[in-house]
C-alpha positions in Angstrom: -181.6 134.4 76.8 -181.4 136.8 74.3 -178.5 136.6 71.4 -176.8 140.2 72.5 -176.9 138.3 76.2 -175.4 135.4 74.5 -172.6 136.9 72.7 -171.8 139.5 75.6 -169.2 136.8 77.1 -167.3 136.5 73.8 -164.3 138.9 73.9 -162.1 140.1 71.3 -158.3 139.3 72.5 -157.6 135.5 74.3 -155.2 133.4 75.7 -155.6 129.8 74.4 -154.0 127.1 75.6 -153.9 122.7 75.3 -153.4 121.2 78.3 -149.6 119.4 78.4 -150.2 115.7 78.7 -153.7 114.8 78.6 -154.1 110.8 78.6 -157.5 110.7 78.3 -158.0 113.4 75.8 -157.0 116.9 75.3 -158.3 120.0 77.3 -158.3 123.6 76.2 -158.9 126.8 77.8 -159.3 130.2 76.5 -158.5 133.1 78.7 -160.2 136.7 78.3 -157.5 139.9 78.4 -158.1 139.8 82.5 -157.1 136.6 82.9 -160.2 134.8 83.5 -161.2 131.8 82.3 -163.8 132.4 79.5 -163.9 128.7 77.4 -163.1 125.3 78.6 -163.5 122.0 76.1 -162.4 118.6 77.0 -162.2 116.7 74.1 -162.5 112.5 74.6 -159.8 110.5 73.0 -160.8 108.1 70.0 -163.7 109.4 68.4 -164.4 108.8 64.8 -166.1 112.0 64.6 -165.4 114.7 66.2 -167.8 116.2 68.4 -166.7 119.0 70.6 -168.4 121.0 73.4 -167.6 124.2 74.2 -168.1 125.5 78.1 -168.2 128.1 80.0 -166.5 126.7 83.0 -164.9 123.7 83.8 -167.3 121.7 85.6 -168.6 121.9 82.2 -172.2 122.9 83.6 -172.3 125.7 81.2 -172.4 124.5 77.3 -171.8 127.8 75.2 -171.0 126.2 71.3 -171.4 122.8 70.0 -168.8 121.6 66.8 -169.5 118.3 65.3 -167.8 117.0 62.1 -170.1 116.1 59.4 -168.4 112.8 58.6 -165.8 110.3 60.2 -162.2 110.8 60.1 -161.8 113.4 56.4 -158.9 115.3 55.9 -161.4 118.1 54.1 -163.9 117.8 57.1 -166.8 120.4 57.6 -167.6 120.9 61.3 -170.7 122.6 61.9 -171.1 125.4 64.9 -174.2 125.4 67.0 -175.4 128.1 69.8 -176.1 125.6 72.4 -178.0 128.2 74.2 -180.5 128.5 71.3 -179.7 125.5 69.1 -178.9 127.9 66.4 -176.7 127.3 63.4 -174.2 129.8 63.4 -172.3 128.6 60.7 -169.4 126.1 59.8 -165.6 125.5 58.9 -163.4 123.3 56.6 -160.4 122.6 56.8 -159.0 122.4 53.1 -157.4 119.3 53.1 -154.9 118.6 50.6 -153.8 122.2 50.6 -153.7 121.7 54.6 -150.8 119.4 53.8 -148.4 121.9 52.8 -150.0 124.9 54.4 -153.3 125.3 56.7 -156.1 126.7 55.4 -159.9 126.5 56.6 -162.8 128.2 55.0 -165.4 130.0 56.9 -169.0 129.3 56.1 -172.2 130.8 56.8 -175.5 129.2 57.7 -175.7 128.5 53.8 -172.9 126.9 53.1 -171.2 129.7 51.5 -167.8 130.5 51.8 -167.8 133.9 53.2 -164.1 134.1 55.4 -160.5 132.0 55.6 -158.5 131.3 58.1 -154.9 130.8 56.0 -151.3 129.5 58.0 -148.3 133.0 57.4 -146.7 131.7 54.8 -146.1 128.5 51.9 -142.5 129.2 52.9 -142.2 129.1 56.6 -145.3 126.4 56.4 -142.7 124.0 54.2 -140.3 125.1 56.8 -142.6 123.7 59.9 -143.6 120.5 58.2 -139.9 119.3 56.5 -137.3 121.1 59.3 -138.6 121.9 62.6 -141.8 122.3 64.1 -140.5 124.7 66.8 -141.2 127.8 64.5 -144.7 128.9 65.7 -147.4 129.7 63.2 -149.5 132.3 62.8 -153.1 132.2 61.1 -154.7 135.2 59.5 -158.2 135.7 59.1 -160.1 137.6 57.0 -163.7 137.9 55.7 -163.9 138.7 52.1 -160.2 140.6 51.8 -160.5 142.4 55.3 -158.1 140.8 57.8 -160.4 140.7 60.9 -158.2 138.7 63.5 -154.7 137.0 63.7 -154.0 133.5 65.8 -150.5 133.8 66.5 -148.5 130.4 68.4 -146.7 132.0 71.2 -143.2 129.5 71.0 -142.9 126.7 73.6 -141.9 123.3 72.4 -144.1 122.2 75.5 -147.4 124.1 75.2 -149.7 124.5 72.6 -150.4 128.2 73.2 -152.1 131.1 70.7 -152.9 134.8 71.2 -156.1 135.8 69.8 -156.8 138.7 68.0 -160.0 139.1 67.0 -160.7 143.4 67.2 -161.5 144.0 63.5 -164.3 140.9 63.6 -167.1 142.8 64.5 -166.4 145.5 61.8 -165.7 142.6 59.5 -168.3 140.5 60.2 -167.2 137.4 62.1 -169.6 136.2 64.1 -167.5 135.6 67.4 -169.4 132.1 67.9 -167.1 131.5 65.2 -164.0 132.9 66.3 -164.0 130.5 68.7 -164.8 127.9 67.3 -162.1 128.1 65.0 -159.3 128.5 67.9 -160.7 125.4 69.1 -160.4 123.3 65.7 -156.8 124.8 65.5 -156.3 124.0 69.3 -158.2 120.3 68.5 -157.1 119.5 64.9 -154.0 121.6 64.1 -152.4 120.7 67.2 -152.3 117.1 66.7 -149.5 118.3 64.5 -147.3 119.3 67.2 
């Protein structure tokens, strides 16, 4: 399969959403503008290190990305994003840790390890706001590649459901690989939703 194949089924506008009470572990699904079902991961409870699978469907028969935490349990973790159709490195992203505290904030990295993009919660303000007086405000992430904003993660509100829309339409004008785009809603569904 070639790479344009490969990245054909990556869209620029999805639904994601955590499953509500998941015992065993957490699911997510990302949704394409139709609807569809276009990303499924089911995360296992209890791991150390994180090591996520991204599918194409949920009989999970179709692995599309692979994310896998370079270390166990770090609050400045780097998780690396593989095609698993080609076993490619398509980059990676860390979540700044100490900064995350007050605000999140990830860093985009290429296959080098340079920072290239960041993916950085509204505002210090309304992030205090979340953390000290009520989680109910939803956040929204803006991402941007060098100082172009490519794509916007906004948390639709539901004290219930995890839920984001996905904005990615400036990416491909800004250079975000869309391997990446997902991967990051995923770490936000995975790691920043542990939050809520």
């Amino acid at each position: 399969m070639s790479e344009t194949t490969a990245l054909a089924r990556y869209q620029s506008h999805y639904v994601a959403k955590k499953a509500f009470l998941s015992f065993m572990g957490s699911s997510f699904r990302l949704f394409d503008q139709s609807g569809q079902l276009a990303f499924f991961v089911k995360q296992k409870a209890f791991k150390l290190k994180e090591e996520i699978t991204v599918f194409a469907d949920e009989g999970m028969k179709e692995p599309q990305l692979r994310i896998n935490a370079r270390s166990i349990i770090d609050i400045s973790a780097t998780y690396d994003v593989v095609d698993a159709a080609t076993d490619e490195g398509v980059g990676a992203l860390q979540r700044k840790g100490l900064k995350s505290l007050l605000r999140d904030e990830w860093s985009i990295l290429d296959t080098d390890g340079i920072e290239v993009g960041r993916i950085t919660e509204d505002s210090g303000f309304m992030a205090l706001v979340r953390r000290f007086l009520s989680n109910l405000i939803p956040q929204t992430f803006h991402v941007t590649m060098g100082e172009q904003q490519v794509g916007v993660i906004k948390q639709r509100f539901n004290p219930f459901l995890l839920s984001y829309d996905v904005d990615f339409s400036a990416a491909q004008a800004g250079g975000l690989d869309p391997r990446l785009g997902v991967a990051a809603v995923v770490l936000l569904l995975a790691i920043e939703g542990r939050q809520k």
